[in-house]
C-alpha positions in Angstrom: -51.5 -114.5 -79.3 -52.2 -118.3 -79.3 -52.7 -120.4 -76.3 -53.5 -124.2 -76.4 -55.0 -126.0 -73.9 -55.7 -129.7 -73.6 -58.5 -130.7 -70.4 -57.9 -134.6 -69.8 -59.5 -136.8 -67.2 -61.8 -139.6 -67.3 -65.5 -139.6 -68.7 -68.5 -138.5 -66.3 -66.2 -135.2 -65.4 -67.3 -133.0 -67.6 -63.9 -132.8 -69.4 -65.6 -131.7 -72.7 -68.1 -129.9 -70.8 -65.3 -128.0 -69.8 -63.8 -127.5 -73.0 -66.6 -126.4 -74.3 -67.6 -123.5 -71.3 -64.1 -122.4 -72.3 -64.8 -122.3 -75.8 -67.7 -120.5 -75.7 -66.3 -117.8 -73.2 -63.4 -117.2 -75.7 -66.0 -116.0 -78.4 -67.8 -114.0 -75.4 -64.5 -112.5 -75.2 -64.2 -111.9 -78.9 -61.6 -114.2 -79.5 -61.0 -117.4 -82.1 -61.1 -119.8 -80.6 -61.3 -124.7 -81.8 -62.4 -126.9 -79.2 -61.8 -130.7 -80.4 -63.4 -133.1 -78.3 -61.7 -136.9 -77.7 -63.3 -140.0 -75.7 -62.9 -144.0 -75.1 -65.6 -146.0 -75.9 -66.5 -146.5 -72.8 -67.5 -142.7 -72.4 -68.5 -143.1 -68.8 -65.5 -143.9 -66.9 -63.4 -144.2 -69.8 -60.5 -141.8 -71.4 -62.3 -138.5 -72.1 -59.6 -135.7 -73.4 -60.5 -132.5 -75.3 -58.2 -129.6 -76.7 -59.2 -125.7 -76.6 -57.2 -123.2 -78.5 -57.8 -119.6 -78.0 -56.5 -116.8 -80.3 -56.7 -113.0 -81.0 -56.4 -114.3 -84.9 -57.6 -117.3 -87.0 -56.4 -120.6 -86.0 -55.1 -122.6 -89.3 -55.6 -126.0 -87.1 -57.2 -127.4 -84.1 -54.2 -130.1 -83.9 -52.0 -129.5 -80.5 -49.3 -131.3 -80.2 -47.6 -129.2 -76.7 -49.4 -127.1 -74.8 -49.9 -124.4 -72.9 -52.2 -125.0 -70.1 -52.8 -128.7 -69.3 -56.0 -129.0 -67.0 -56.5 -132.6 -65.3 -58.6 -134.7 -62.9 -57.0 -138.1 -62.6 -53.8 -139.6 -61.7 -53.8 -141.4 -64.9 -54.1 -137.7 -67.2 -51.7 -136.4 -64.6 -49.1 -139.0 -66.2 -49.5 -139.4 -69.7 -49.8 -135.5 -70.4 -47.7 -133.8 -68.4 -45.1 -134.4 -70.8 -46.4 -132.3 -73.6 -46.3 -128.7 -71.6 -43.9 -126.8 -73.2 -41.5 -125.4 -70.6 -42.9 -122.7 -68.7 -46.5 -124.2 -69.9 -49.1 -124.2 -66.9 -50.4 -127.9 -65.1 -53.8 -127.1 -63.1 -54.8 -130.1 -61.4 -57.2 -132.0 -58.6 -54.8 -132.0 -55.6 -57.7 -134.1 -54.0 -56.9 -136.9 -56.5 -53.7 -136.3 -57.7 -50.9 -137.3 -55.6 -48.1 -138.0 -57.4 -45.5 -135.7 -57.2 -44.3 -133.4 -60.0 -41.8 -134.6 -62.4 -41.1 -131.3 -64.0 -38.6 -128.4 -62.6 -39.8 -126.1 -66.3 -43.7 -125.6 -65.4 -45.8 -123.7 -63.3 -48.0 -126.2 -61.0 -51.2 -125.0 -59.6 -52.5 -127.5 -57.3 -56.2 -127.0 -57.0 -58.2 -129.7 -54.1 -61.2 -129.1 -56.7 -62.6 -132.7 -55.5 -62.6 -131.5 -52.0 -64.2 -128.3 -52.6 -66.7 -129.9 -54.5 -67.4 -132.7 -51.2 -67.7 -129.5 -49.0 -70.8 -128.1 -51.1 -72.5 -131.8 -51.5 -71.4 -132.6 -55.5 -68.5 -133.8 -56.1 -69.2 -133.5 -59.6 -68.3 -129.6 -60.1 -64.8 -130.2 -59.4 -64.6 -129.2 -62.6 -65.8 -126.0 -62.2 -63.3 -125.5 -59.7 -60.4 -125.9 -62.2 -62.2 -123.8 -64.5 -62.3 -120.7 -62.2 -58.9 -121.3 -61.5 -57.8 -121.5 -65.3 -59.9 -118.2 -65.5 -57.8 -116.9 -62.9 -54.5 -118.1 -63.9 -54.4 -117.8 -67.6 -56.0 -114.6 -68.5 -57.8 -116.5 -71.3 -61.2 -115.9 -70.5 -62.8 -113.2 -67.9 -65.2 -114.3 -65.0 -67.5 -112.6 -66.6 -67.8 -114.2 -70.1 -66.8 -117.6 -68.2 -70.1 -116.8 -65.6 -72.4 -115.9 -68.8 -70.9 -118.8 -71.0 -72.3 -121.0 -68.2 -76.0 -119.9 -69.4 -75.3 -120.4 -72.6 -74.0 -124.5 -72.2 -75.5 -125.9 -69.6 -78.9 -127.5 -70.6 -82.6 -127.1 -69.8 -81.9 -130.1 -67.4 -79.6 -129.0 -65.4 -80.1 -125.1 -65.4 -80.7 -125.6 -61.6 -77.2 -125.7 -60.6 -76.2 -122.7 -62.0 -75.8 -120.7 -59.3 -73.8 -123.7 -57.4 -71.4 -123.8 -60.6 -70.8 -119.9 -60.5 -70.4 -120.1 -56.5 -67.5 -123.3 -57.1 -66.1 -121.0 -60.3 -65.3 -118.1 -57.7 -63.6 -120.2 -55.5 -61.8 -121.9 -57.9 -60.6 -118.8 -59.1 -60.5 -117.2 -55.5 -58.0 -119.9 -54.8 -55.8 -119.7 -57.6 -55.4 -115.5 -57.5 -54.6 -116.0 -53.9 -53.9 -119.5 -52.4 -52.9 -118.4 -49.2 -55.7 -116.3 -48.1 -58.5 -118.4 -49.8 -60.6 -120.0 -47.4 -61.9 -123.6 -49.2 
């Protein structure tokens, strides 16, 4: 089993973060896993992509071409990725954000508001954390529980006070996608 991943949106996200947290529950979960990390210049604002590939054997490279699971957070991601899921691949993305319709009949599109959810518990920057719980949720990658524990692990002295806000966003994230008619965001 291989599964690629590539997390695109722009920088100040927490793309890599994200990349990284999924990373890092992979190995909590005993599995091989590359995380390759990609920004603009600009950093803040700018392009900010990453890939993540998870495996039950050793990966020979971290290159992805097509992918898997495509995670996004911007209209502009939305568009220039959405072309390398391989049919039947998986697109979770920020319905708050995203708009555009889908262009592809071949994937499975999990429209997650993580921007909204984030608004509703006063920081709107764990949207990411909402697309994480969902990808949790949807892909079978990673458990709640490594994902929850990985969160310890990454997130730095600085910042260690919003754990228990980014484990409360995770569950709804991945609430939603297990059941996105009864969640109640």
């Amino acid at each position: 089993m291989e599964r690629r991943t590539i997390i695109a949106g722009s920088g100040g996200q927490g793309i890599l973060f994200l990349g990284k947290l999924i990373a890092c529950a992979a190995m909590r979960d005993n599995k091989e896993v590359t995380w390759f990390p990609s920004y603009g210049a600009e950093i803040r604002g700018g392009t900010a992509t990453c890939t993540v590939i998870v495996s039950s054997d050793m990966i020979g490279s971290p290159v992805v071409k097509n992918t898997d699971f495509l995670i996004v957070m911007n209209e502009a991601s939305y568009a220039k990725f959405q072309g390398r899921l391989v049919p039947g691949g998986t697109l979770i993305y920020d319905s708050s954000v995203i708009k555009s319709p889908l262009q592809r009949t071949d994937i499975i599109s999990i429209p997650v508001p993580a921007s909204d959810m984030a608004a509703t518990m006063k920081n709107k920057r764990l949207a990411n954390m909402a697309l994480i719980g969902a990808f949790s949720a949807i892909s079978g990658l990673i458990s709640l529980e490594a994902l929850n524990n990985a969160l310890a692990d990454v997130t730095s002295t600085s910042r260690r006070n919003l754990l228990a806000i980014n484990k409360e966003i995770i569950l709804k994230g991945y609430s939603l996608a297990k059941d996105p008619k009864g969640s109640n965001n």
